[in-house]
KEFIVO-158773 format. One record per residue (C-alpha): x, y, z; residue in one letter. Coordinates in Angstrom, 2 decimals. Example, Ala and Ser with C-alpha at 12.3 -4.5 7.8 and 13.67 -1.06 7.14 Angstrom:
residues 2
<u = 12.30&v = -4.50&w = 7.80&res = A>
<u = 13.67&v = -1.06&w = 7.14&res = S>
END
This chain:
residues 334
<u = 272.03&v = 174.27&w = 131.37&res = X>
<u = 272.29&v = 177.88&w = 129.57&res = X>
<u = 274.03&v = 178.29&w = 126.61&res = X>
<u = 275.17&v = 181.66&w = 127.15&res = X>
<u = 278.55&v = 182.26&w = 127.58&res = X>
<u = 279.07&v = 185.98&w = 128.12&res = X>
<u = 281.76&v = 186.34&w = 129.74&res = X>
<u = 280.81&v = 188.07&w = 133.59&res = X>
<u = 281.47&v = 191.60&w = 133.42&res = X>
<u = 282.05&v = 192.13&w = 137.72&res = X>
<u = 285.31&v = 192.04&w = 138.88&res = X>
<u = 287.14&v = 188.61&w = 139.98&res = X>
<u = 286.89&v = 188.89&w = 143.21&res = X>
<u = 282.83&v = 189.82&w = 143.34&res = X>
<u = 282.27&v = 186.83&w = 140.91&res = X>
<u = 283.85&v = 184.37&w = 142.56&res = X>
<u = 281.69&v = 185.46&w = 145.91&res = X>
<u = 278.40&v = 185.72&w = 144.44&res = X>
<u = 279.05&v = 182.02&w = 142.99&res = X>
<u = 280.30&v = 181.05&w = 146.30&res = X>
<u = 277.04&v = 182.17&w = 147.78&res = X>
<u = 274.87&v = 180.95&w = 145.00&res = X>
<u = 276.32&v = 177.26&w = 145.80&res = X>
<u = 276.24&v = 177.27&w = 149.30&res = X>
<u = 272.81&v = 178.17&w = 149.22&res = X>
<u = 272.10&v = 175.44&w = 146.44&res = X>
<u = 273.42&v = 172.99&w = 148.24&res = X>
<u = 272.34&v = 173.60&w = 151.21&res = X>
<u = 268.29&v = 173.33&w = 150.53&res = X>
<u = 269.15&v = 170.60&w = 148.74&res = X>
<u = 270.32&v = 168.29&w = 151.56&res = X>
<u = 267.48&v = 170.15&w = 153.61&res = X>
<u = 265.15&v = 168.61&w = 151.44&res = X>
<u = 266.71&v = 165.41&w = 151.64&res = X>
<u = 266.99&v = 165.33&w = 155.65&res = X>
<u = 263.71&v = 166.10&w = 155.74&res = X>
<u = 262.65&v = 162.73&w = 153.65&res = X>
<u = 265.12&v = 161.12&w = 156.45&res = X>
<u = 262.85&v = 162.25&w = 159.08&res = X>
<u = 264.86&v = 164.58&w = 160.57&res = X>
<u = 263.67&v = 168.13&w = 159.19&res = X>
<u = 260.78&v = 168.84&w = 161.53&res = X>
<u = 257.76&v = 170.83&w = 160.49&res = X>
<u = 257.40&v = 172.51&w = 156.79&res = X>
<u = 260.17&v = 173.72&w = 154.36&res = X>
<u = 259.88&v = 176.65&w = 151.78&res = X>
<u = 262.98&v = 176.02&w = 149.50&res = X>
<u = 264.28&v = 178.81&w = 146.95&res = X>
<u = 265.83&v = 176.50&w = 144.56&res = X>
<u = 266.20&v = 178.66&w = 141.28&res = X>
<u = 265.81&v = 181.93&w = 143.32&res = X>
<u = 269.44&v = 182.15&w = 144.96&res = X>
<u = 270.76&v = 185.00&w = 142.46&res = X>
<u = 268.54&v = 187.14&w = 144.36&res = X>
<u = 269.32&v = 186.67&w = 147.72&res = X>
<u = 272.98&v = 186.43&w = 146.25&res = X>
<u = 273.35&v = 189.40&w = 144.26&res = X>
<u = 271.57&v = 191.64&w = 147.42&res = X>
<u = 273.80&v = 190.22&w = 149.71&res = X>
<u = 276.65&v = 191.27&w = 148.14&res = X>
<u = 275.80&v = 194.90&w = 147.36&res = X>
<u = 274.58&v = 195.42&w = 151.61&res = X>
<u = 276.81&v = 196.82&w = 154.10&res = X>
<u = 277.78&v = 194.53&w = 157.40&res = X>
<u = 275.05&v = 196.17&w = 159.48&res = X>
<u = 271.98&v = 196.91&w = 157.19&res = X>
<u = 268.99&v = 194.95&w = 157.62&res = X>
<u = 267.50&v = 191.93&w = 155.88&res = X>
<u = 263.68&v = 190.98&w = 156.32&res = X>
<u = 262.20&v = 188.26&w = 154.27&res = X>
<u = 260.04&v = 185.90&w = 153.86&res = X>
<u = 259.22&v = 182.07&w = 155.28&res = X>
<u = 261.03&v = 181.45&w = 152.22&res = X>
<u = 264.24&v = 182.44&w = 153.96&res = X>
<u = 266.72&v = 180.23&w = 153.50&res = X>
<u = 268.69&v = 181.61&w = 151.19&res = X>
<u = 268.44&v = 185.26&w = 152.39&res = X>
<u = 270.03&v = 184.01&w = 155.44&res = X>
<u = 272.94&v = 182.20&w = 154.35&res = X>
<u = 274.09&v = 185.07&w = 151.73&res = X>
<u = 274.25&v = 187.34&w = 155.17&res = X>
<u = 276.36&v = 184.90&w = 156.36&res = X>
<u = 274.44&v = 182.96&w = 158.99&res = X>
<u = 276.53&v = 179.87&w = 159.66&res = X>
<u = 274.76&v = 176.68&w = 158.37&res = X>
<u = 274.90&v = 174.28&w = 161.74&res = X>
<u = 272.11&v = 176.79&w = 163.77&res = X>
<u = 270.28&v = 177.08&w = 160.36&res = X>
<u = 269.85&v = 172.86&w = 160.41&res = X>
<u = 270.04&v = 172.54&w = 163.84&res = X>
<u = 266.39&v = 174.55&w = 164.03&res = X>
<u = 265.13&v = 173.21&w = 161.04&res = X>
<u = 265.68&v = 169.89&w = 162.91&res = X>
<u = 264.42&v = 171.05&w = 166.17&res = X>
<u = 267.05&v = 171.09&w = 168.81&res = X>
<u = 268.87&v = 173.24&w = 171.05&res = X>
<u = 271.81&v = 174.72&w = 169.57&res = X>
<u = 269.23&v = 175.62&w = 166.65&res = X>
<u = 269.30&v = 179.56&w = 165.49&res = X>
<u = 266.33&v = 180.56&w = 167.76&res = X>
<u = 266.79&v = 177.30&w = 169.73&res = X>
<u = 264.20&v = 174.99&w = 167.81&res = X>
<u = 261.18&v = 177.85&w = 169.05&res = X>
<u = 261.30&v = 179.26&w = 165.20&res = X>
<u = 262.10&v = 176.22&w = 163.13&res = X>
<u = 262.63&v = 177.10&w = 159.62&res = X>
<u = 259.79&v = 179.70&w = 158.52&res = X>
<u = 261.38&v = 182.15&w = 160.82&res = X>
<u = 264.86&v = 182.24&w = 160.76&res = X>
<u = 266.83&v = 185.29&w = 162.33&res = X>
<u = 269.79&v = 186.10&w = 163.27&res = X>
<u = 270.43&v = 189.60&w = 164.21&res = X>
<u = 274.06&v = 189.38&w = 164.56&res = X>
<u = 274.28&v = 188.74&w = 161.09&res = X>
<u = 271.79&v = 191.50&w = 160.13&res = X>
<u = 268.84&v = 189.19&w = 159.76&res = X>
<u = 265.75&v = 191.15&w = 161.37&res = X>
<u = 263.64&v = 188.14&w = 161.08&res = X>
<u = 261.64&v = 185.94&w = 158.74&res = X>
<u = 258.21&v = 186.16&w = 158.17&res = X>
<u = 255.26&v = 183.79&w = 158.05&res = X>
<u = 252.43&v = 186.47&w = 157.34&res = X>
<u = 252.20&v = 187.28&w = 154.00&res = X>
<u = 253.64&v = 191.27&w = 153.46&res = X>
<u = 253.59&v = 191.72&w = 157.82&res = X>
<u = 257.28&v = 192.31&w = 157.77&res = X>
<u = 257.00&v = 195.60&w = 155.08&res = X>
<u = 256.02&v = 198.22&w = 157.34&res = X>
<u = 258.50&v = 196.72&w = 159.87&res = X>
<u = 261.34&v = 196.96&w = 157.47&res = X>
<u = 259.82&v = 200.57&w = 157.41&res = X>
<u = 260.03&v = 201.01&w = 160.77&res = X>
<u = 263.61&v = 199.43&w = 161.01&res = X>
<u = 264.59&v = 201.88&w = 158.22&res = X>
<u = 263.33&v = 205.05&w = 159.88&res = X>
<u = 265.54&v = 203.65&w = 162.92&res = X>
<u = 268.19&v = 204.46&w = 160.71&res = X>
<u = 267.25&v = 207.38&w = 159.40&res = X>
<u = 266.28&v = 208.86&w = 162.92&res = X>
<u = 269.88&v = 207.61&w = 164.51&res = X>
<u = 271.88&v = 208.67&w = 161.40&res = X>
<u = 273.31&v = 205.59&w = 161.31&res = X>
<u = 273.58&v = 205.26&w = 157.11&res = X>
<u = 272.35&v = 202.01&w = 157.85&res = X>
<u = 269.60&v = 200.57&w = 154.58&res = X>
<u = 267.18&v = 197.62&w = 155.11&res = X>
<u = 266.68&v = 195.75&w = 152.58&res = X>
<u = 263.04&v = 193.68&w = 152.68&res = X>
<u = 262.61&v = 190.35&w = 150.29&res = X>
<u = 258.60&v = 189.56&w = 149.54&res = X>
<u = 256.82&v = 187.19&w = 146.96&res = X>
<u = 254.59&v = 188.36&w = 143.61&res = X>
<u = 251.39&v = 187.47&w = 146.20&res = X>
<u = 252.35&v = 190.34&w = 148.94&res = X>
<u = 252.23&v = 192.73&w = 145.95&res = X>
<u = 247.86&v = 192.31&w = 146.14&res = X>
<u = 248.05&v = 192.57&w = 150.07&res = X>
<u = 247.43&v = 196.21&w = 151.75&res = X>
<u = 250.61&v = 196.12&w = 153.62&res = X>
<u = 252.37&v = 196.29&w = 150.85&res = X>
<u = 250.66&v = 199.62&w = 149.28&res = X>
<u = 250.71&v = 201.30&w = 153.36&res = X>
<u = 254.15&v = 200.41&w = 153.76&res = X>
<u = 255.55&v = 201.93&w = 149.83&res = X>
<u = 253.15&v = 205.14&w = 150.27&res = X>
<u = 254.85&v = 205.89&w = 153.93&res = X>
<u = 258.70&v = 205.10&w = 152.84&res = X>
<u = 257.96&v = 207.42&w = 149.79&res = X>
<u = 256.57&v = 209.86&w = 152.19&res = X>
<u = 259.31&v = 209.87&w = 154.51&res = X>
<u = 262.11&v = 209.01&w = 152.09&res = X>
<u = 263.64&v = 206.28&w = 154.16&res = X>
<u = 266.55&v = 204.36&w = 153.31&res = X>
<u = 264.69&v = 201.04&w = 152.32&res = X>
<u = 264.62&v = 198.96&w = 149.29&res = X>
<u = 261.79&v = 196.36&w = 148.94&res = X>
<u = 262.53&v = 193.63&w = 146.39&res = X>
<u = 259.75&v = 191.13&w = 144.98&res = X>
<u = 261.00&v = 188.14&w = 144.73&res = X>
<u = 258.36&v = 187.34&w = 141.21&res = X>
<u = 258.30&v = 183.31&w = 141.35&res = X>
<u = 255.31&v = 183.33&w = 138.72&res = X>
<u = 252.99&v = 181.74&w = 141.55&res = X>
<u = 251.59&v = 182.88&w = 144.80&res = X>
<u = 251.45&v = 179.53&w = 146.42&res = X>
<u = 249.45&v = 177.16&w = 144.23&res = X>
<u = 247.58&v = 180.42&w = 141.86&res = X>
<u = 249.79&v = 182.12&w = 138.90&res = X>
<u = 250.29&v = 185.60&w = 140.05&res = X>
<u = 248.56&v = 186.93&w = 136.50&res = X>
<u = 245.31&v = 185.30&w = 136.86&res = X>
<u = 244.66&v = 187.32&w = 140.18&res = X>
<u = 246.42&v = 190.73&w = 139.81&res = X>
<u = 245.42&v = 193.13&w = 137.08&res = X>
<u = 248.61&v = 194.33&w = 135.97&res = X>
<u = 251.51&v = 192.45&w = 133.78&res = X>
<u = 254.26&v = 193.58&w = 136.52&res = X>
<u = 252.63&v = 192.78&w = 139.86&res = X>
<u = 255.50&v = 195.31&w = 142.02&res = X>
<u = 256.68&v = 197.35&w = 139.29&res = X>
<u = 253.56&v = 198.65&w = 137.86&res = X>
<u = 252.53&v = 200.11&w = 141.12&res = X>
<u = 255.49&v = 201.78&w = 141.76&res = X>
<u = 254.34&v = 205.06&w = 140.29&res = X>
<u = 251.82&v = 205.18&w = 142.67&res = X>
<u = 254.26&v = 206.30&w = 144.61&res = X>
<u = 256.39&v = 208.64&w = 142.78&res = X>
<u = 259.18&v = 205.56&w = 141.94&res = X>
<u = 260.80&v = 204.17&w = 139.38&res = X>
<u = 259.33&v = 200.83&w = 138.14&res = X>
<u = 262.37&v = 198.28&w = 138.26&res = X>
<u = 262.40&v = 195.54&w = 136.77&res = X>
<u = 265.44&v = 192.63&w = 136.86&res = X>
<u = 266.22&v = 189.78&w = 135.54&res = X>
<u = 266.26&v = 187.70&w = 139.02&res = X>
<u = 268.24&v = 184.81&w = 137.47&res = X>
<u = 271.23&v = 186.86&w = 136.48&res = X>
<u = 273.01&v = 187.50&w = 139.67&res = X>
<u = 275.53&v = 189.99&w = 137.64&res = X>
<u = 271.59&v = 192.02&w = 136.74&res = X>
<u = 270.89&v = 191.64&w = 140.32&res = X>
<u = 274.01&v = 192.84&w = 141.49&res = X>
<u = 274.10&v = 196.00&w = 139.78&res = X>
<u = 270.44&v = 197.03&w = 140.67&res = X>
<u = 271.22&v = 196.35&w = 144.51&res = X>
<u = 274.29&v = 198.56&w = 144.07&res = X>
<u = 272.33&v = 201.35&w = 142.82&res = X>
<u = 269.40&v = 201.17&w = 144.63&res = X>
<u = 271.14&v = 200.67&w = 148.01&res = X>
<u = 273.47&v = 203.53&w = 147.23&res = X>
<u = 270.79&v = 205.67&w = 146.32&res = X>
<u = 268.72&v = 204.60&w = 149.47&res = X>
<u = 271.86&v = 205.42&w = 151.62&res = X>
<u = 272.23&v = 209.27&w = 150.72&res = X>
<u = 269.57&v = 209.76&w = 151.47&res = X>
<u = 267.00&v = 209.86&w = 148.04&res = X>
<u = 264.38&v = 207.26&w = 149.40&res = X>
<u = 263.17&v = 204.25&w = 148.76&res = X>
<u = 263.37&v = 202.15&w = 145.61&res = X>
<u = 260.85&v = 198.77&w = 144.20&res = X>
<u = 262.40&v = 196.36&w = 142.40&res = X>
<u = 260.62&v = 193.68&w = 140.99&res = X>
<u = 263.21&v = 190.65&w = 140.32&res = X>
<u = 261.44&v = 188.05&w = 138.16&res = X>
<u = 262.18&v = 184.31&w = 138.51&res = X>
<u = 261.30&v = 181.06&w = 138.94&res = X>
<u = 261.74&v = 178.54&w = 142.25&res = X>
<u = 262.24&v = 175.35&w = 141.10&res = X>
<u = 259.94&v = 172.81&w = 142.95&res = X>
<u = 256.52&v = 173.56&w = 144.90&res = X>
<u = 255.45&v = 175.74&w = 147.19&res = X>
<u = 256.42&v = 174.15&w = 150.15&res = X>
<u = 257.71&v = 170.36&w = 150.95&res = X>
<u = 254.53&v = 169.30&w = 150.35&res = X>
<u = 253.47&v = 170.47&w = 147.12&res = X>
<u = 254.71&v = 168.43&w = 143.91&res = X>
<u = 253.86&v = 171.22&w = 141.85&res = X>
<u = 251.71&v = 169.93&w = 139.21&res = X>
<u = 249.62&v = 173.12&w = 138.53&res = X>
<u = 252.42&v = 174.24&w = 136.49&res = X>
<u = 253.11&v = 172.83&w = 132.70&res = X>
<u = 255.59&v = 170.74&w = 132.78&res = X>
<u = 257.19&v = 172.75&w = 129.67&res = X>
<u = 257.12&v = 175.94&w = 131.52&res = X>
<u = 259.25&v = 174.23&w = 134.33&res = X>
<u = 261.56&v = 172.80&w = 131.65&res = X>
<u = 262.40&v = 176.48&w = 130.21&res = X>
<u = 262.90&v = 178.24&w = 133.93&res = X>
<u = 265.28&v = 175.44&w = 134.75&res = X>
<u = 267.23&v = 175.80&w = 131.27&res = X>
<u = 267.88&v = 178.89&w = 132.88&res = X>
<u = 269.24&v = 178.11&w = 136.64&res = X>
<u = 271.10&v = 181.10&w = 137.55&res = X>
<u = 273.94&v = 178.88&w = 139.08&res = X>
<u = 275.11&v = 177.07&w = 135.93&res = X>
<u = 274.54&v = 180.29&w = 133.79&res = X>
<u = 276.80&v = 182.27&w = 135.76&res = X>
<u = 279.78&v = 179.60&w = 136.23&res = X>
<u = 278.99&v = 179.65&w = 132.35&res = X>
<u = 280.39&v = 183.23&w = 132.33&res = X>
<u = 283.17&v = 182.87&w = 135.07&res = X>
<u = 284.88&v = 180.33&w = 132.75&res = X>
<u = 284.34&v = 182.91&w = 129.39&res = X>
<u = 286.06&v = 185.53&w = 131.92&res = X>
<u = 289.02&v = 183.70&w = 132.41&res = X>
<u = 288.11&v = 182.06&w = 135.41&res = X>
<u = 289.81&v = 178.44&w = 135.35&res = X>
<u = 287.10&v = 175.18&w = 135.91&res = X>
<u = 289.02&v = 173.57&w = 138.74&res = X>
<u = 288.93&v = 177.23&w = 141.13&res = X>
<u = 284.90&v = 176.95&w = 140.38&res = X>
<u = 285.26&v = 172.77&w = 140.98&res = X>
<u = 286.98&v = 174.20&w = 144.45&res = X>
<u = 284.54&v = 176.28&w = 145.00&res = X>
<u = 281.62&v = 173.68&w = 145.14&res = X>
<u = 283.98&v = 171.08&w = 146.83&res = X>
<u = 283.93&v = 173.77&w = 150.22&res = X>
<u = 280.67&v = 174.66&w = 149.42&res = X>
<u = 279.63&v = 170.74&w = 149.66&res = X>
<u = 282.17&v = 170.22&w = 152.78&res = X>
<u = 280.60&v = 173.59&w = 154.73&res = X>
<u = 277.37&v = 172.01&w = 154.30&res = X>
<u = 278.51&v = 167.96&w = 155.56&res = X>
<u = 280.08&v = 169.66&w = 158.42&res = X>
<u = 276.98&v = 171.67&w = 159.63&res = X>
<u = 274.82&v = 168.80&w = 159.47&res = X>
<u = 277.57&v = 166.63&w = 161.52&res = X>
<u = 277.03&v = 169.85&w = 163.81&res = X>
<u = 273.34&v = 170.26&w = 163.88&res = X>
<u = 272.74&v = 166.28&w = 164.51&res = X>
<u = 275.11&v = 166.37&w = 167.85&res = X>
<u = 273.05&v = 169.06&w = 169.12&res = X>
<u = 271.08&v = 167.79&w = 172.34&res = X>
<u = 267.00&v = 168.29&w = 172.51&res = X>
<u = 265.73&v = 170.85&w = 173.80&res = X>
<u = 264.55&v = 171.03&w = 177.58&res = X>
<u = 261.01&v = 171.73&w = 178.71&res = X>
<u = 261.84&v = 175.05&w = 180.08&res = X>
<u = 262.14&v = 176.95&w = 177.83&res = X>
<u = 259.04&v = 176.83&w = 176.72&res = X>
<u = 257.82&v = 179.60&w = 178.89&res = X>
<u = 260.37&v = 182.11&w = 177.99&res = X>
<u = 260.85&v = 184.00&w = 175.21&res = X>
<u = 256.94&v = 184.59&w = 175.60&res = X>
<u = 256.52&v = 187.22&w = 178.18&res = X>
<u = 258.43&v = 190.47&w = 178.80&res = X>
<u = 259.34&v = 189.31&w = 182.55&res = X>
<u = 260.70&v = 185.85&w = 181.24&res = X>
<u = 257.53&v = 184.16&w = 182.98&res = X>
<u = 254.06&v = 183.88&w = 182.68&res = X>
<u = 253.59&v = 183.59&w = 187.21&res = X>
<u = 252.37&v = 187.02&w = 186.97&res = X>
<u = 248.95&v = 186.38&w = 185.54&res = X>
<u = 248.06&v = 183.48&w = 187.75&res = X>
END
C-alpha cells in the first residue's frame, strides 16, 4: 500500500466518484477471475487489475454521449461508462441476457447506449474507427469527443501512425490514450520499440504535444482528460496521451506472468492506484467509514449482478444466424 498521503486536491464530490468507479471496477474483475476458476466464465479474460485509474479518471472527464473504443482489455472502460454489471457477466458467462447476448463474450464488450462503440480484439483496428466516429461528430456538429483506449504494443502497429497523421490532418475531436502496461503481451514494450516513450515520442510526428501521465494517479489522469477533452471539443484537434502503468497479473487468464521479475511486480503493486487514492480521500477530510460504504455497495452491486447473470437462460440456436448478414439471414446465398 502507498505511503503517500497527499491529501486529493479534486473536489468532494469528483473524489468520491472516481473511487466509486475505481472499486467497482476492482471488484468486479476480481470475482470475474474467480467465476471463471468456477467454470462459469466461458472463453478468455483480459483483466485490468492495476489499470482502473485510467479508465476511471477518463470516464469522469467525458460527456454522456461521447464515444469510448478500447481494447479486449475492456472491462474496466465499460463499467466507468456505466454499463450495468449483470449483461457484462451474463456474456462473459455465455447466456442470453448477456450485453451482446453471449455472441461477443468478454473481448468485445459494447454497449452503445452507454457510449461504448465497441471493444476490440485486433490490435490498433479500432483507431481509425474512433477516427471515423470522431469526424461523425465533427461533420454533424454534434460537440460530441471519442475517446479511444490502446496498449504500449498498438503504438509499433501502422494503424496507429495512419489513424494520428489523419486526426491531425483533419483536427477531429478525438483523444487516443495508451494505456503503457510495460508489456505487449508476453515482450516488454522497450526491447521492441526504439524510443523510451512508445506513444508520446511519436507524437511530434504529428504536430502534438507529447503527454505523458502518471496512469496510477486517477487525480493526474483526471486533469489530463479534462484538458485534452476540452481542448478536443472546441474544436483544436486531437491530443496523445501516453498514461503509464502497470496491470497487475498476466496477459490474459492464462498467463501466470513469470517473464516479469518478481521485484518489478512488487514495486507496481506498492503503488495500486486504489489504495493510494483512498490514501488521499482520508488526508482530505474524507471520513474512513463513507470510503468503507463505498466498497460495501461496490461489493453488493457486484453479488447482485452475478445473482443476475447466473438466472439468465442459455441462449437458443437461432440466433446464430443473425446478427451476421444485413437481411437478418443467410437464405439469400443458397
Amino acid at each position: 500500500m502507498t505511503t503517500d498521503t497527499a491529501p486529493a486536491t479534486v473536489d468532494r464530490e469528483t473524489g468520491l466518484e472516481l473511487y466509486r468507479v475505481m472499486q467497482e471496477c476492482r471488484l468486479l474483475e476480481t470475482r470475474a477471475q474467480e467465476l471463471f476458476f468456477e467454470g462459469l466464465v466461458r472463453g478468455t479474460t483480459h483483466l485490468g487489475v492495476g489499470q482502473e485509474a485510467v479508465a476511471a479518471g477518463f470516464a469522469g472527464a467525458m460527456r454522456q454521449d461521447d464515444y469510448t473504443l478500447c481494447t479486449y482489455r475492456g472491462h474496466n472502460h465499460n463499467i466507468a461508462r456505466g454499463v450495468p454489471m449483470g449483461p457484462i457477466l451474463a456474456e462473459l458467462f455465455g447466456r442470453a441476457g448477456g450485453l451482446l447476448g453471449s455472441k461477443g463474450g468478454s473481448m468485445h464488450l459494447t454497449s452503445i447506449e452507454h457510449g461504448v462503440l465497441g471493444s476490440y480484439a485486433i490490435v490498433g483496428a479500432h483507431l481509425p474507427i474512433a477516427l471515423g466516429a470522431a469526424w461523425s461528430a465533427q461533420y454533424r456538429g454534434s460537440g460530441q469527443v471519442a475517446v479511444c483506449f490502446f496498449g504500449d504494443g498498438t503504438t509499433n502497429i501502422g494503424a496507429f501512425h495512419e489513424a494520428l497523421n489523419m486526426a491531425a490532418v483533419w483536427k477531429a475531436p478525438v483523444v487516443f490514450v495508451c494505456e503503457n502496461n510495460q508489456y505487449m503481451e508476453y515482450t516488454a514494450i522497450g526491447s521492441v520499440t526504439a524510443v523510451a516513450r512508445p506513444a508520446a515520442d511519436r507524437a511530434s510526428a504529428y504536430g502534438l504535444e507529447p503527454l505523458v501521465v502518471d496512469g496510477n494517479d486517477v487525480e493526474a489522469v483526471y486533469d489530463v482528460a479534462r484538458r485534452t477533452i476540452d481542448r478536443a471539443r472546441s474544436g483544436e484537434g486531437p491530443s496523445l496521451v501516453e498514461a503509464v502503468t502497470y496491470r497487475h497479473g498476466g496477459h490474459s487468464r492464462a498467463d501466470p506472468g513469470k517473464y516479469r521479475p518478481d521485484d518489478e511486480v512488487a514495486a507496481w503493486k506498492a503503488r495500486d492506484p486504489i489504495p493510494a487514492f483512498r490514501s488521499r480521500l482520508e488526508a482530505a477530510g474524507v471520513p474512513a467509514a463513507e470510503l468503507d460504504a463505498i466498497d460495501e455497495a461496490a461489493k453488493a452491486k457486484v453479488a447482485e449482478g452475478e445473482e443476475w447473470a447466473k438466472a439468465q437462460p442459455e441462449p437458443s440456436p437461432d440466433v446464430l444466424e443473425t446478427q451476421v448478414w444485413a437481411d437478418g439471414g443467410s437464405s439469400w446465398r443458397s
